[in-house]
N, CA, C and O atoms as CSV, one atom per row, in Angstrom:
chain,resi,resn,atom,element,x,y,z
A,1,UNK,N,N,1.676,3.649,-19.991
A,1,UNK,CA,C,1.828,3.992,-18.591
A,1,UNK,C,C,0.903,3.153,-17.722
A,1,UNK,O,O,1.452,2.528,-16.815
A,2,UNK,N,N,-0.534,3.033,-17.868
A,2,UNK,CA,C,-1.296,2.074,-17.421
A,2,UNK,C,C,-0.729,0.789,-17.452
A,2,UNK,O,O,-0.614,0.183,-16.387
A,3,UNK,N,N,-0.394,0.326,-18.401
A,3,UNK,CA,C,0.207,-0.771,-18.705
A,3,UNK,C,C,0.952,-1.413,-17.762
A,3,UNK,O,O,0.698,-2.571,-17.431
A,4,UNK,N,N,1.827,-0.791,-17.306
A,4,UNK,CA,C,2.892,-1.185,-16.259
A,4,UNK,C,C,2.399,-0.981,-15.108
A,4,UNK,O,O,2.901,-1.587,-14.161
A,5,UNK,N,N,1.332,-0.111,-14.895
A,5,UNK,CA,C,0.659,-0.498,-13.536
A,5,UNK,C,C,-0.022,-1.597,-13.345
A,5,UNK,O,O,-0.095,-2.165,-12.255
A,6,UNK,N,N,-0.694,-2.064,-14.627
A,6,UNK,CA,C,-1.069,-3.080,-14.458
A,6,UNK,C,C,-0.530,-4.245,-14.416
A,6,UNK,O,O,-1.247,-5.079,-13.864
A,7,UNK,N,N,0.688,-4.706,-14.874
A,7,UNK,CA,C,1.289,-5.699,-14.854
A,7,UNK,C,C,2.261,-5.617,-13.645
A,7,UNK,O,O,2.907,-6.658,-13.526
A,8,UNK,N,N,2.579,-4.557,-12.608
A,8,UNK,CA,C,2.799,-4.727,-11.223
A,8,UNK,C,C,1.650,-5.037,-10.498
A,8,UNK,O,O,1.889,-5.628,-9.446
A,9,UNK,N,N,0.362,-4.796,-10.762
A,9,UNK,CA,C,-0.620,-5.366,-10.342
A,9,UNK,C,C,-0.876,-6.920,-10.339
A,9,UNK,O,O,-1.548,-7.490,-9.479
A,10,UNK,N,N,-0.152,-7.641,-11.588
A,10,UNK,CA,C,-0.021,-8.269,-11.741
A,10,UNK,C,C,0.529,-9.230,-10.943
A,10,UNK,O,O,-0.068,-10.073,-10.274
A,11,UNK,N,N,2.299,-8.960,-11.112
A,11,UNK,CA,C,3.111,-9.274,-10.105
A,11,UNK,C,C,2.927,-9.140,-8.283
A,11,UNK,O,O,3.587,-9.600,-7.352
A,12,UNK,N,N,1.957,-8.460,-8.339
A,12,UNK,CA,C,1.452,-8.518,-7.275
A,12,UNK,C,C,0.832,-9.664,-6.474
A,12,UNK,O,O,0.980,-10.204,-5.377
A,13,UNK,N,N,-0.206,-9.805,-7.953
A,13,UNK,CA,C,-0.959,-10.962,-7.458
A,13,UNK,C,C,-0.504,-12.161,-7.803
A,13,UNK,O,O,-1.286,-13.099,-7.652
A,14,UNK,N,N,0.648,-12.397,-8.264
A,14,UNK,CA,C,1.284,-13.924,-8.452
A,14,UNK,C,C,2.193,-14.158,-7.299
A,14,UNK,O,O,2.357,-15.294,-6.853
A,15,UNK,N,N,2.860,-12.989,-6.747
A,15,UNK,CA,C,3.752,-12.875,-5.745
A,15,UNK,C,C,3.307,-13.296,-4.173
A,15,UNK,O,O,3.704,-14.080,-3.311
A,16,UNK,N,N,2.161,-12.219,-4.342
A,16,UNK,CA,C,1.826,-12.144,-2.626
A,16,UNK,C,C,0.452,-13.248,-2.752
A,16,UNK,O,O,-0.591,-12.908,-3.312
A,17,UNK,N,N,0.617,-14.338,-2.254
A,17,UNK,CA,C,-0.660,-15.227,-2.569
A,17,UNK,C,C,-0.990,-15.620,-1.019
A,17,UNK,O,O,-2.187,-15.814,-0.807
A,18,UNK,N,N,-0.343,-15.729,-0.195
A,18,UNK,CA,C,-0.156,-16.187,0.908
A,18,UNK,C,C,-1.597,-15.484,2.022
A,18,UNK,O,O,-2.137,-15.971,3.016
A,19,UNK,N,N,-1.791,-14.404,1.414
A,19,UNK,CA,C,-3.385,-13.845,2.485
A,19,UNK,C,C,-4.280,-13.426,1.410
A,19,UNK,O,O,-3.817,-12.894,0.401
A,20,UNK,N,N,-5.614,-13.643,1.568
A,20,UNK,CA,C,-6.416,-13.834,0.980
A,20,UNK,C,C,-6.926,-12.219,0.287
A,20,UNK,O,O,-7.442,-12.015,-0.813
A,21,UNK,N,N,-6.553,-11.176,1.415
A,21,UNK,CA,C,-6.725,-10.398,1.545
A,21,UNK,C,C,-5.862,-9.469,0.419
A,21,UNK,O,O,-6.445,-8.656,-0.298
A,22,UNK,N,N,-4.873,-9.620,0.375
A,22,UNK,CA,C,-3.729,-8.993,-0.725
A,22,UNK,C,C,-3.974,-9.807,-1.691
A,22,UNK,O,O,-3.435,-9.451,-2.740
A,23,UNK,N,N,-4.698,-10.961,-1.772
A,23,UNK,CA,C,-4.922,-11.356,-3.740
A,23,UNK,C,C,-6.090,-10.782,-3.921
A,23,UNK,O,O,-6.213,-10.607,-5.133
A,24,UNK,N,N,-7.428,-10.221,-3.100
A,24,UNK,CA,C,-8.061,-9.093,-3.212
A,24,UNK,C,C,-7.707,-7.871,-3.540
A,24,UNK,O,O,-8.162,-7.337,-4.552
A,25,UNK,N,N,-7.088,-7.437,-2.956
A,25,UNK,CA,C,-6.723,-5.852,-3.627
A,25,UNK,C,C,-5.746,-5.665,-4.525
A,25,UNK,O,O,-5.419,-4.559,-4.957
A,26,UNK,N,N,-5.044,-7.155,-4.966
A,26,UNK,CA,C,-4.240,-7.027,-6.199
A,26,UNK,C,C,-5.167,-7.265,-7.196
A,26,UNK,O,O,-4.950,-6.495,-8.131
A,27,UNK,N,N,-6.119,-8.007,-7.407
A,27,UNK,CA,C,-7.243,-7.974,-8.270
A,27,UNK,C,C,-8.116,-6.759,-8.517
A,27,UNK,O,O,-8.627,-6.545,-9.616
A,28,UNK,N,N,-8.273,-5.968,-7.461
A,28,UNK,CA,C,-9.075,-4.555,-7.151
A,28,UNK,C,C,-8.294,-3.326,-8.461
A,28,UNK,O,O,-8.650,-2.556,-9.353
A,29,UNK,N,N,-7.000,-3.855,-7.762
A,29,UNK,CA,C,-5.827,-2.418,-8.356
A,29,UNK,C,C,-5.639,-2.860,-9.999
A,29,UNK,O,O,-5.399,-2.048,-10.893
A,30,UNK,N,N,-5.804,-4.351,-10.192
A,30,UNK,CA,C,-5.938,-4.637,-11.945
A,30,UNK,C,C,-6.684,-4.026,-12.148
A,30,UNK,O,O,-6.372,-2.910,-12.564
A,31,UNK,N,N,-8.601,-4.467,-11.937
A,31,UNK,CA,C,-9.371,-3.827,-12.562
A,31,UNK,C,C,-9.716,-2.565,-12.706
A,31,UNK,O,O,-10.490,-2.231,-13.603
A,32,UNK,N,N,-9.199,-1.703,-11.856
A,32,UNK,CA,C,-8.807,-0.374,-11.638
A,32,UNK,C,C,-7.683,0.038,-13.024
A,32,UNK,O,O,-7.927,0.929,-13.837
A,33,UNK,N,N,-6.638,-0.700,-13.039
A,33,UNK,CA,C,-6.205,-0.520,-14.338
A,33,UNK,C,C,-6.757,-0.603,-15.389
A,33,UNK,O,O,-6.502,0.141,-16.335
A,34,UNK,N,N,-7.581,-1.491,-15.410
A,34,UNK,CA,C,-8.221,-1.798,-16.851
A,34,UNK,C,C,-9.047,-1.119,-17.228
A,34,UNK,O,O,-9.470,-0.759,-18.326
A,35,UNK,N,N,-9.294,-0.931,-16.120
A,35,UNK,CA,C,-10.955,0.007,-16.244
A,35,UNK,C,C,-10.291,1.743,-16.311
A,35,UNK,O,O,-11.068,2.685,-16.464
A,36,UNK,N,N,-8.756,1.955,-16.171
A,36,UNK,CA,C,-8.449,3.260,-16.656
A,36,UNK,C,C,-7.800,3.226,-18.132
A,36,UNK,O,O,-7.596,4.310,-18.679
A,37,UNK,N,N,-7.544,2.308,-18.646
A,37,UNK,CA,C,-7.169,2.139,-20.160
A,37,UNK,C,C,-8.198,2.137,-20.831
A,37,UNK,O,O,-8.099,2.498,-22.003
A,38,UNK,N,N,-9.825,1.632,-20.179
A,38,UNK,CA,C,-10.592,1.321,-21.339
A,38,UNK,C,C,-11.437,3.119,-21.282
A,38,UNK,O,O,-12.091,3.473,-22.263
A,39,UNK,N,N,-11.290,4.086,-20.024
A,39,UNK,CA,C,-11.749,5.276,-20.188
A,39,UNK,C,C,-10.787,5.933,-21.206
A,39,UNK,O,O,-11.356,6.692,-21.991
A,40,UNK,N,N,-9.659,5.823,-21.337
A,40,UNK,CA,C,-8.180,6.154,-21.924
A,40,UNK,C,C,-8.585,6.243,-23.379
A,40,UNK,O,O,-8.724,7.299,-23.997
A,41,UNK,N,N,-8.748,5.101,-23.829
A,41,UNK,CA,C,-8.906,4.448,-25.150
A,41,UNK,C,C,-10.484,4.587,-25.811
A,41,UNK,O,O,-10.583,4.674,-27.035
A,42,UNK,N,N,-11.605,4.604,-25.026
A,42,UNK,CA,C,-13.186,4.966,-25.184
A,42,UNK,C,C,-13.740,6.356,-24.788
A,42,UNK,O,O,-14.894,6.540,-24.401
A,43,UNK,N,N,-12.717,7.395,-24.938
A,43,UNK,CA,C,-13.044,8.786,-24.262
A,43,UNK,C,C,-13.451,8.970,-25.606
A,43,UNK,O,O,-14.545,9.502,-25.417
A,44,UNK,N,N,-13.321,8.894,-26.817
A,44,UNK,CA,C,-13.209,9.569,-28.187
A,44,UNK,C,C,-14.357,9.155,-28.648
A,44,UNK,O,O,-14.824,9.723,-29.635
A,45,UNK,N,N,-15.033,8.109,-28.053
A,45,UNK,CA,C,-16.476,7.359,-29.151
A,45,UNK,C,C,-17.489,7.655,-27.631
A,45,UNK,O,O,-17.337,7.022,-26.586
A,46,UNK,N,N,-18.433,8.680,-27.832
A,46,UNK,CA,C,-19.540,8.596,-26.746
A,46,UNK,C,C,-19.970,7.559,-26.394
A,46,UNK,O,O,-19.697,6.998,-25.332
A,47,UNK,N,N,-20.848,7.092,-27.418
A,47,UNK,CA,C,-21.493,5.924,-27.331
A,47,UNK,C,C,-20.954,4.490,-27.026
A,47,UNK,O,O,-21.743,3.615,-26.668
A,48,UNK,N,N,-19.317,4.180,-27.192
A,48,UNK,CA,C,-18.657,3.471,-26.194
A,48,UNK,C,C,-18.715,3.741,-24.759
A,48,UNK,O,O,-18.012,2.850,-24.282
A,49,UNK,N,N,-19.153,4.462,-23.797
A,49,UNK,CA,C,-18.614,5.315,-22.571
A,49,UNK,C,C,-20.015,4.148,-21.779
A,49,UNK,O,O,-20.094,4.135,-20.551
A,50,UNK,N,N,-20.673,3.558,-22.344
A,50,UNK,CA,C,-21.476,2.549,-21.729
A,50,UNK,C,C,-20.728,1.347,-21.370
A,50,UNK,O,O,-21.198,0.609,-20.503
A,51,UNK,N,N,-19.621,1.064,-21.932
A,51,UNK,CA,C,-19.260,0.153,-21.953
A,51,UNK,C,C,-17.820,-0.254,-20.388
A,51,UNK,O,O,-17.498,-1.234,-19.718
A,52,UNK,N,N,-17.346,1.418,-20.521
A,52,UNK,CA,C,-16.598,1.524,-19.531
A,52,UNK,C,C,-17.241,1.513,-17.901
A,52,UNK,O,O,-16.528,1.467,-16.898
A,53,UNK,N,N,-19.192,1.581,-17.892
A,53,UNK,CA,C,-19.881,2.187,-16.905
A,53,UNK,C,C,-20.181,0.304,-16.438
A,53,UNK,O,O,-20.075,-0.105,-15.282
A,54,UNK,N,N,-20.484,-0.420,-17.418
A,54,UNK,CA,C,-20.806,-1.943,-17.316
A,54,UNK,C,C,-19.210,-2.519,-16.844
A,54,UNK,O,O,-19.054,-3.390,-15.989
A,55,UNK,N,N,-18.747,-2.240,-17.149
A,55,UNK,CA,C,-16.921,-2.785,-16.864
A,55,UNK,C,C,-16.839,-2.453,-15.569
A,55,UNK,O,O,-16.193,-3.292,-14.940
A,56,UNK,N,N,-17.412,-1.168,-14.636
A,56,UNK,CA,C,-16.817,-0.804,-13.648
A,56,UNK,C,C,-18.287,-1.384,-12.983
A,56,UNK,O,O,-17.985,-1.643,-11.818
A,57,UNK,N,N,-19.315,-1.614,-13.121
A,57,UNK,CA,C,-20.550,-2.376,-12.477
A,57,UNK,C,C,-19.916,-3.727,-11.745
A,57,UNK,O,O,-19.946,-4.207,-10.612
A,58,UNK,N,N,-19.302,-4.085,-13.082
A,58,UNK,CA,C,-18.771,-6.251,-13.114
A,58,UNK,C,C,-17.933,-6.012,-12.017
A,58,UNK,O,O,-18.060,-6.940,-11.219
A,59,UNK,N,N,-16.724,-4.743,-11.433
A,59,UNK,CA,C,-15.460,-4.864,-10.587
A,59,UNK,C,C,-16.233,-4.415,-9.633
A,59,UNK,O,O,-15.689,-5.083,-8.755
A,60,UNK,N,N,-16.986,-3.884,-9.109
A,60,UNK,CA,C,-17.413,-3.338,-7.727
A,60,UNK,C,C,-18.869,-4.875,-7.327
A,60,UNK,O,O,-19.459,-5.142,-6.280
A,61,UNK,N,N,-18.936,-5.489,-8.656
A,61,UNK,CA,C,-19.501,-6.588,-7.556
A,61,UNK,C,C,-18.811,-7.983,-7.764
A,61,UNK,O,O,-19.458,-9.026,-7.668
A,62,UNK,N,N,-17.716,-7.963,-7.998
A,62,UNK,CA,C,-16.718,-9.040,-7.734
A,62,UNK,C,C,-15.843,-8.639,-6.511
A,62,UNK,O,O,-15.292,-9.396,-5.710
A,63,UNK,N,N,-15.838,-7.607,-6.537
A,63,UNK,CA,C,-15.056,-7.004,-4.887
A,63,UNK,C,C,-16.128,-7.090,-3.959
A,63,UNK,O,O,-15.800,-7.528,-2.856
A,64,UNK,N,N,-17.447,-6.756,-4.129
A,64,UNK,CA,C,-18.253,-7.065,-3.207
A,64,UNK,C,C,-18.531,-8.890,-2.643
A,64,UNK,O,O,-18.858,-9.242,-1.510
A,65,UNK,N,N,-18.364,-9.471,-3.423
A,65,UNK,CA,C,-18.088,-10.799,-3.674
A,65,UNK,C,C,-16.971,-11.349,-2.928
A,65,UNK,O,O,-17.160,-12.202,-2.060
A,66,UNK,N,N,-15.923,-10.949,-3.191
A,66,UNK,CA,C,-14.659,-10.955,-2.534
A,66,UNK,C,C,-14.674,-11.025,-0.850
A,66,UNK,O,O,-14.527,-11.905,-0.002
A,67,UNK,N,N,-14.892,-9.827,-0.867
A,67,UNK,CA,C,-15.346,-9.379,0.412
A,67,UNK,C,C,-16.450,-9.854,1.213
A,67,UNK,O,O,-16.469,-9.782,2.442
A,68,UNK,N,N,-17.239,-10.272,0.600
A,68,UNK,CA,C,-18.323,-11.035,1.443
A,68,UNK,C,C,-17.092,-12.776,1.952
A,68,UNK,O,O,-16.727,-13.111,3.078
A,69,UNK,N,N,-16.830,-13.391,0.748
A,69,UNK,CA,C,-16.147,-14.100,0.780
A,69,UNK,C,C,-14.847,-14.356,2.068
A,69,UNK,O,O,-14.782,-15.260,2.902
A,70,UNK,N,N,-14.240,-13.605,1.917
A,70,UNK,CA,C,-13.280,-12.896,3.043
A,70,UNK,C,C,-14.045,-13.014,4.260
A,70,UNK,O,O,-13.924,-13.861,5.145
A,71,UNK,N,N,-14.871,-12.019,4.177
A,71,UNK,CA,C,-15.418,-12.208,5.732
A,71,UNK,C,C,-15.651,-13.706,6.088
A,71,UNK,O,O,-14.991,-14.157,7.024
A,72,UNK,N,N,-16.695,-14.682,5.308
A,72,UNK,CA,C,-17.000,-15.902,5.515
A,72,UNK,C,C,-15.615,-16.934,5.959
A,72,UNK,O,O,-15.573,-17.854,6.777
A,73,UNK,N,N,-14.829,-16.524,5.308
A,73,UNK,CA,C,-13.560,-17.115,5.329
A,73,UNK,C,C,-12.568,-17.059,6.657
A,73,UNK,O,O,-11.697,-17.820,7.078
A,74,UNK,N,N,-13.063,-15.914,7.074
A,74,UNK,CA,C,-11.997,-15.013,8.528
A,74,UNK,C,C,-13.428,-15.982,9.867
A,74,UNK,O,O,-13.175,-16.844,10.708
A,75,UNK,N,N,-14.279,-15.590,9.652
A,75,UNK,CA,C,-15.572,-16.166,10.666
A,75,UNK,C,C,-15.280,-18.057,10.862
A,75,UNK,O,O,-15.230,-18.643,11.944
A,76,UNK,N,N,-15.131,-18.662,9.543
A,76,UNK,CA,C,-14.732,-20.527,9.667
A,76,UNK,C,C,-13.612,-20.586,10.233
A,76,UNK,O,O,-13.423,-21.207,11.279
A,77,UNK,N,N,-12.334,-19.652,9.326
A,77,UNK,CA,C,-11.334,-20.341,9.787
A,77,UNK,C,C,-10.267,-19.534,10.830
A,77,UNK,O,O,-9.209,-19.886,11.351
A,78,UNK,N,N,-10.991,-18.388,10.879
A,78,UNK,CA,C,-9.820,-17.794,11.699
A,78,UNK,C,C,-8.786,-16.377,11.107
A,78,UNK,O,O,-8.408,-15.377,11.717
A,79,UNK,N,N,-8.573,-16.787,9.784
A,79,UNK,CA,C,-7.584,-16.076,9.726
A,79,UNK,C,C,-8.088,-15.957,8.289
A,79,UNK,O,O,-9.096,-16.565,7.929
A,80,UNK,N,N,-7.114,-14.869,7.151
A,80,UNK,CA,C,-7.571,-15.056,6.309
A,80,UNK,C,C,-6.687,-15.661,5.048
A,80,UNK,O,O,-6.999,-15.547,3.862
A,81,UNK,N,N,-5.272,-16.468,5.672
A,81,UNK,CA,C,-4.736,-16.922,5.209
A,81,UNK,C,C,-4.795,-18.206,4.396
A,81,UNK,O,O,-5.021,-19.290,4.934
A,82,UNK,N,N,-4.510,-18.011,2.599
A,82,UNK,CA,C,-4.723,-19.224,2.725
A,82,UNK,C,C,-4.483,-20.560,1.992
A,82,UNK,O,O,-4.837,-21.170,0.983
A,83,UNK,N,N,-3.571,-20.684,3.220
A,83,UNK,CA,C,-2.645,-21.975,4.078
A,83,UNK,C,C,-4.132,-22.779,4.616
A,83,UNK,O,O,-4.428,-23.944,4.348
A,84,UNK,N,N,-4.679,-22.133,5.166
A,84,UNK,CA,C,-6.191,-22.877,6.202
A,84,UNK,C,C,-7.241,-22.994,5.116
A,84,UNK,O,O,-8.324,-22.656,5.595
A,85,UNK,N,N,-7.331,-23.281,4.055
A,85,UNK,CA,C,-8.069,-23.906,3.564
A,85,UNK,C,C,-8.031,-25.183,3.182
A,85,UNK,O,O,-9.007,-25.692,2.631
């Protein structure tokens, strides 16, 4: 079931490339997938459950990243399309 969310996540992000902004939150909504298969699949071993806490550390500062990015990007060029790079 994850699975297929994730691979419309996918299709998401091969599809809509055109704003900078939607290959952000198609990347957001993957790791959001991934990061619900690996709670899915690591609920049964405690001592795995570190591993799902470091997984979701790495996606909230690549979106922070993103987003800093974005902004820098909207401030040079205007827009956040990107065609203008």
């Amino acid at each position: 079931f994850s699975l297929f969310f994730m691979w419309a996540g996918v299709l998401v992000f091969s599809s809509q490339h055109k704003h900078f902004l939607m290959t952000l939150l198609s990347l957001e909504y993957i790791m959001l997938n991934i990061f619900m298969i690996l709670v899915l699949n690591l609920s049964w071993e405690s001592s795995e459950s570190y591993m799902s806490l470091v997984f979701l550390v790495f996606a909230v500062s690549e979106g922070s990243v993103g987003l800093s990015l974005l902004v820098t990007m909207a401030r040079n060029h205007g827009s956040d399309q990107m065609k203008t790079l």
